[in-house]
C-alpha positions in Angstrom: -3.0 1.7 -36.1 -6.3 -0.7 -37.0 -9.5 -0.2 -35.0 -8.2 -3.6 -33.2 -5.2 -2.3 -31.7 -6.8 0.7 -30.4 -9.3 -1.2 -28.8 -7.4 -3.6 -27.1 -6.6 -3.6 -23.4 -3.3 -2.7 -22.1 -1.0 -3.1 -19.0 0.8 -0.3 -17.4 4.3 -0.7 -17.3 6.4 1.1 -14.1 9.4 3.8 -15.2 12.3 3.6 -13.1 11.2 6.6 -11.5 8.0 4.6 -10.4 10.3 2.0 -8.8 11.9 4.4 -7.2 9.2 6.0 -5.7 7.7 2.6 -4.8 10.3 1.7 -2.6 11.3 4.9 -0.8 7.1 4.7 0.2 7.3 1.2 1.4 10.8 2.3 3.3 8.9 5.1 5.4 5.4 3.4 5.7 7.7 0.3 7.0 9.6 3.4 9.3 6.1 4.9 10.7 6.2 1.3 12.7 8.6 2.5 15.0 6.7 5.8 15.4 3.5 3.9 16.0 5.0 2.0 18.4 6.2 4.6 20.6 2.8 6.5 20.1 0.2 3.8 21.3 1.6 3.4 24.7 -0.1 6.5 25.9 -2.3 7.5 22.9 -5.8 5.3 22.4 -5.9 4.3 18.4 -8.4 6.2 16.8 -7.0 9.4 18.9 -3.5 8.6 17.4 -5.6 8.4 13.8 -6.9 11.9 14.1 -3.6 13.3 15.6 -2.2 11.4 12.7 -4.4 13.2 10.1 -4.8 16.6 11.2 -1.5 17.4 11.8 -0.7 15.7 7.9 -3.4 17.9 6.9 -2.0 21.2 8.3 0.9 20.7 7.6 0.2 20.3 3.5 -2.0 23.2 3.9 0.9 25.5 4.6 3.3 23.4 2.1 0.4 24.3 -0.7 0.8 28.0 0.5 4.3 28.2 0.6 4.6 26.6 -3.0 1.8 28.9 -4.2 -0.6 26.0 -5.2 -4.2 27.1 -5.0 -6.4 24.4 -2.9 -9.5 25.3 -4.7 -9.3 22.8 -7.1 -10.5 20.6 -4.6 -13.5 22.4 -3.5 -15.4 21.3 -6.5 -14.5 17.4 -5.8 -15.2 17.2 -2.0 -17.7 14.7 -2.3 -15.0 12.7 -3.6 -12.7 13.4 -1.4 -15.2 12.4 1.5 -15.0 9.1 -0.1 -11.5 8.7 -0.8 -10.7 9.5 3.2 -13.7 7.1 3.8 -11.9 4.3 1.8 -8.3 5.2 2.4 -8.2 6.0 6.1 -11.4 5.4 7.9 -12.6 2.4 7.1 -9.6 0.6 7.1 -8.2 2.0 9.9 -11.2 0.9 11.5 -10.9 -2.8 10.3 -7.4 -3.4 11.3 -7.9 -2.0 14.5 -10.9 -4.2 15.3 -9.2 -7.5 13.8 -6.1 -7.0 15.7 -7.4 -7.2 19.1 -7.7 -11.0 18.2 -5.3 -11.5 15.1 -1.4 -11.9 15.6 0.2 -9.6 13.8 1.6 -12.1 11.6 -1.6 -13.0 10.1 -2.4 -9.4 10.4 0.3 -8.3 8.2 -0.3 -11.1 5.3 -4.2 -10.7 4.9 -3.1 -6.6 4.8 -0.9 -7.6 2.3 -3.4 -9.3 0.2 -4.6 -5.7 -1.1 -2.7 -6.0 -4.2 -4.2 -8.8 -5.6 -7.9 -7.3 -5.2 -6.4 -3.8 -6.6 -5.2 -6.3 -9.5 -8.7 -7.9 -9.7 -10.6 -5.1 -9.5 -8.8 -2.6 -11.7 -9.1 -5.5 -14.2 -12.6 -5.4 -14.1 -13.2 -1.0 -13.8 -10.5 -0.1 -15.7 -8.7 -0.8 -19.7 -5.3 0.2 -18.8 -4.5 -1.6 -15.7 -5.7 -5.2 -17.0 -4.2 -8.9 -15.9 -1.0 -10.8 -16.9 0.8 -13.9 -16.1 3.2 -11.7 -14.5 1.2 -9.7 -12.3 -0.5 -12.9 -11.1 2.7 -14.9 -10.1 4.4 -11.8 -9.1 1.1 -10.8 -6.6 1.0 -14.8 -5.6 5.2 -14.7 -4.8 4.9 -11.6 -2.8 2.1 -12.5 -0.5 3.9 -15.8 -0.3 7.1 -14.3 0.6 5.1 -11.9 3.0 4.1 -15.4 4.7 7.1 -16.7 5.2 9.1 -13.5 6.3 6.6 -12.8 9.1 7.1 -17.0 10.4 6.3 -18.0 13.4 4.0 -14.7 14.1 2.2 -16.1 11.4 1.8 -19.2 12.9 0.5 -17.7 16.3 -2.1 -15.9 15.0 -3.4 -18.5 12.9 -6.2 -18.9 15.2 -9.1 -16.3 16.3 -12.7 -15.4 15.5 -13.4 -15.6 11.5 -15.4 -12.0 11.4 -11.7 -10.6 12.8 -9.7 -12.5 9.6 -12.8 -10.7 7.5 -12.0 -7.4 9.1 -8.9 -7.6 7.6 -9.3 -8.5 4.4 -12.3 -5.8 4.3 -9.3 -3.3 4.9 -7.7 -4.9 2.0 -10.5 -4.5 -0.2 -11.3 -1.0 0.9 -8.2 0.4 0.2 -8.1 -1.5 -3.4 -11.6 0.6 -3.7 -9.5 3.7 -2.9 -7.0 3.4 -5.3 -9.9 3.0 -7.5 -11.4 6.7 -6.5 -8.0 7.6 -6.4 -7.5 7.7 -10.5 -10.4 10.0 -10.3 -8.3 12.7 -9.8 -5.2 12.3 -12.1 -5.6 15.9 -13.3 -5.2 17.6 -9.6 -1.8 18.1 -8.5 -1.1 15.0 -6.4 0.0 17.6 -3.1 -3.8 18.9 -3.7 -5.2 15.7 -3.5 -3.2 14.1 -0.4 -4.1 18.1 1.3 -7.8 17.2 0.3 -8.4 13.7 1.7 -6.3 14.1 4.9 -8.4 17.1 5.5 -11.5 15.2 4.8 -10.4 12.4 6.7 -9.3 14.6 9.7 -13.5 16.1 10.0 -14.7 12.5 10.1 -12.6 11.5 12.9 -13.2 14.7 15.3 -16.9 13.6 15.7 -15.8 9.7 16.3 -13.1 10.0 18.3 -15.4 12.6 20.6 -18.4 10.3 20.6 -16.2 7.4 21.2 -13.8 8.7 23.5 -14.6 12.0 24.7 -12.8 15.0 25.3 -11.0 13.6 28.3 -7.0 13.2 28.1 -6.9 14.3 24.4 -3.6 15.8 24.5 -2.2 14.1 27.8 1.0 12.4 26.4 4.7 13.0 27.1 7.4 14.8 25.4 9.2 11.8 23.7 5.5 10.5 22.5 4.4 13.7 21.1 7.9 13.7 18.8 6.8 10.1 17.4 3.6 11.3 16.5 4.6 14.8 15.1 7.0 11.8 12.7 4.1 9.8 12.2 2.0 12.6 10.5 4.5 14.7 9.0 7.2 11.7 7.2 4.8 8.7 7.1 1.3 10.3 6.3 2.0 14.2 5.2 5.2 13.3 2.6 4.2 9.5 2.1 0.6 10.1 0.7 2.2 12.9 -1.8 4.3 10.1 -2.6 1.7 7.7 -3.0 -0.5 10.2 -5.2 2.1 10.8 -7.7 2.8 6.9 -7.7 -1.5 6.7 -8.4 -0.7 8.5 -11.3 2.3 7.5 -13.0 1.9 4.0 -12.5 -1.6 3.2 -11.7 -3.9 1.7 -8.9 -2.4 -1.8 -9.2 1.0 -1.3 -9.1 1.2 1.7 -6.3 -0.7 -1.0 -4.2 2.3 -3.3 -4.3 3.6 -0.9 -1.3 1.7 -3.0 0.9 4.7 -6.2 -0.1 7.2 -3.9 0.5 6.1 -2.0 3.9 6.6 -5.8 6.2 10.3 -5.9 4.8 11.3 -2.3 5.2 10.0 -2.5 9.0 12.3 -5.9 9.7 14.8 -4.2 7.5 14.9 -1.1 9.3 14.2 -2.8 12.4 17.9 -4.8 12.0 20.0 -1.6 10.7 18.6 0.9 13.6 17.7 -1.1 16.8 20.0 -4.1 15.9 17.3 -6.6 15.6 18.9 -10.0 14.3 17.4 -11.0 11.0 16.1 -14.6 10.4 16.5 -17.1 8.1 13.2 -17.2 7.2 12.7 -13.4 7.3 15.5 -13.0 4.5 13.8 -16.0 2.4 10.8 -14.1 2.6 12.5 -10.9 1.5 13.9 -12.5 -1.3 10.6 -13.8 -2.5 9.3 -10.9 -2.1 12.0 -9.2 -4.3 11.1 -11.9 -6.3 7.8 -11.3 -7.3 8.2 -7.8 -7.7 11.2 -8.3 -10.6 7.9 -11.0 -11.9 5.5 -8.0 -11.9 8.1 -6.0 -13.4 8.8 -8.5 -16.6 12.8 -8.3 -15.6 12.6 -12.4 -14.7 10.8 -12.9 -17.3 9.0 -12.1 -20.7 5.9 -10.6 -20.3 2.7 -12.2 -21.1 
């Protein structure tokens, strides 16, 4: 091979394993919706975060000692650890909490789903295996397009509000593009470790905010049936999603695990029609096929890649 060819930059492909993996994610972060929903009726927001993260991080600490996997591989890292939580959970939490107190959640959903296209831009610029194509570009554009268009007329309601709340949102986008950035860091710790590590760093920022901010007061005052969503929420959509998510991180690379974000909008109207017989739109199923679309673009199945 010529000093050329070793040099030049290169685009990660995804196995079908990686596709795999990218849509069973994007079907339970779509699912933790539901759990969400139940949860926030009698649980403030950034209490449900920390419920959401502690009980994720327990729970992998006893799955690492039931499997025999030594968590001290992460001591060493847990500066960057404090960052990855920082990026991955608190910040953004944090954003789209703030911007949705004045953003529909149509608009919501499509500026969240923007986070591909600054992974794309970014790992472009940091990294030499995770650079631009034509593909990526129209299959990024097609998806947030059909993200647009499946979400409709909520879209259209929350097209309005204060521009530091539209900001917020993207900022979340941007932040956890920045994560998946931090997240290649740590390609040779098992991906279990490193979900264990930042959920457990995530979970000591939050005690101190969610005590200054809310106090002590009510913490665990919920009922039964609320208490099952959350216990959902952090063990399926946090606890087994963000092992998910690590391995995706490393198989396939920043850019391409971030194209959960397209998928999670579609799984939650999906799942929302097969289990609470919610009646699907016309406009939500053109948006689902676009979508679909631009993820067979990213792939280089529609068309040769460039």
């Amino acid at each position: 091979m010529s000093a050329v060819q070793t040099s030049r930059p290169v685009s990660r492909t995804m196995s079908s394993r990686d596709w795999t993996m990218l849509l069973l994610l994007g079907a339970i972060w779509g699912g933790s919706f539901f759990f969400a929903r139940i949860a926030v009726a009698e649980i403030n927001p950034l209490t449900l975060v920390l419920f959401r993260v502690a009980i994720a991080a327990a729970a992998l600490h006893v799955y690492l000692a039931a499997r025999g996997i030594s968590f001290r591989s992460a001591l060493p890292l847990a500066g960057g650890f404090v960052l990855l939580a920082t990026l991955n959970n608190v910040i953004p939490f944090s954003l789209i909490f703030a911007g949705q107190t004045e953003l529909g959640a149509g608009l919501a959903s499509v500026l969240n789903a923007t986070t591909p296209f600054w992974t794309a831009l970014i790992a472009h610029m940091l990294t030499v295996d995770e650079k631009l194509t034509w593909n990526k570009i129209a299959g990024i554009m097609l998806g947030i397009a059909g993200t647009a268009v499946m979400i409709g007329p909520g879209l259209l309601a929350g097209l309005g509000g204060p521009v530091w709340a539209k900001f917020a949102l993207v900022g979340a986008s941007l932040s956890y593009a920045l994560a998946l950035m931090v997240a290649r860091r740590f390609k040779g710790v098992p991906p279990a470790v490193v979900a264990t590590a930042q959920l457990t760093a995530s979970t000591a920022i939050m005690i101190p905010v969610v005590l200054l901010v809310n106090g002590p007061h009510g913490l665990f005052a919920a009922s039964a049936h609320v208490w099952a969503a959350v216990f959902a929420l952090a063990l399926l959509s946090t606890a087994f999603a963000y092992i998910l998510y690590f391995n995706l991180v490393a198989s396939a690379g920043a850019t391409n695990a971030s194209l959960v974000t397209l998928i999670v909008p579609a799984s939650a109207i999906l799942l929302g029609a097969v289990f609470l017989g919610e009646r699907l739109e016309a406009f939500e199923l053109a948006g689902i096929a676009l979508i679909g679309l631009g993820l067979v673009t990213i792939d280089g199945r529609l068309l040769p890649k460039r």
